[in-house]
C-alpha positions as CSV (number, residue, x, y, z in Angstrom):
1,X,0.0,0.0,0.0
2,X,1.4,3.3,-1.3
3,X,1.1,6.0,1.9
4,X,2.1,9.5,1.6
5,X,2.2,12.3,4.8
6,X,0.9,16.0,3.5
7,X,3.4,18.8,3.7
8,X,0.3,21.4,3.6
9,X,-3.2,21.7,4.6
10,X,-5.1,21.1,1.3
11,X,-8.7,21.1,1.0
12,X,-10.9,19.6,-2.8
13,X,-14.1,20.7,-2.9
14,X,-16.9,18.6,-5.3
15,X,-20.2,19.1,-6.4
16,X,-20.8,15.9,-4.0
17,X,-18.6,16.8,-1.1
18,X,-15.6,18.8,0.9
19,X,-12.5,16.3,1.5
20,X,-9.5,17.9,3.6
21,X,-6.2,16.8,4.0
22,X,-4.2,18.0,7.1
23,X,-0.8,18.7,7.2
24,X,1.0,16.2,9.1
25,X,-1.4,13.2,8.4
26,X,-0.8,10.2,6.2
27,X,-3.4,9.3,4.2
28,X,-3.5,6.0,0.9
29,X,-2.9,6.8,-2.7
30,X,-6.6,5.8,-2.8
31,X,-8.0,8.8,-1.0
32,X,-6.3,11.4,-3.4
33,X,-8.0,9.1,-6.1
34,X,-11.7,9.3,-4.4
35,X,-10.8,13.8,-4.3
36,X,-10.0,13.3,-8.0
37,X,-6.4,14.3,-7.2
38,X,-3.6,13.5,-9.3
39,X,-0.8,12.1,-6.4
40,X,2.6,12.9,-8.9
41,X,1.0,16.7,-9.5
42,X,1.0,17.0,-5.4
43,X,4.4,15.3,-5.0
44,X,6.1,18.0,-7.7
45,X,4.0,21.0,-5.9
46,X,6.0,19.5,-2.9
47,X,2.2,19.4,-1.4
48,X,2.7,16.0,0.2
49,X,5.8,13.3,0.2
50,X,5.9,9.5,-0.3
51,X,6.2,7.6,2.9
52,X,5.5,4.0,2.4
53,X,5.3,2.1,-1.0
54,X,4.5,-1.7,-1.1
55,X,6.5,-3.3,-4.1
56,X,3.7,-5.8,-4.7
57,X,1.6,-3.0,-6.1
């Protein structure tokens, strides 16, 4: 499971909902997916960093 911690406070907003994501926190490469985020666009903004990756992916 691919994990990354947020540099910065970020919050998406949808039609559907409002998803934050704390500074600090660690949160699955799935959750940026569900917030229509694009993870490699936040990891070059220096918005977040990796912090686990399972090879088996």
């Amino acid at each position: 499971m691919t994990e990354y911690q947020m540099l910065k406070t970020i919050s998406v907003v949808t039609y559907e909902a409002q998803v934050n994501f704390f500074e600090q926190e660690i949160y699955k490469e799935s959750e940026f997916v569900d917030a229509f985020l694009d993870v490699q666009l936040l990891l070059k903004a220096g918005v977040c960093k990796l912090v686990v990756m399972d090879r088996n992916e």
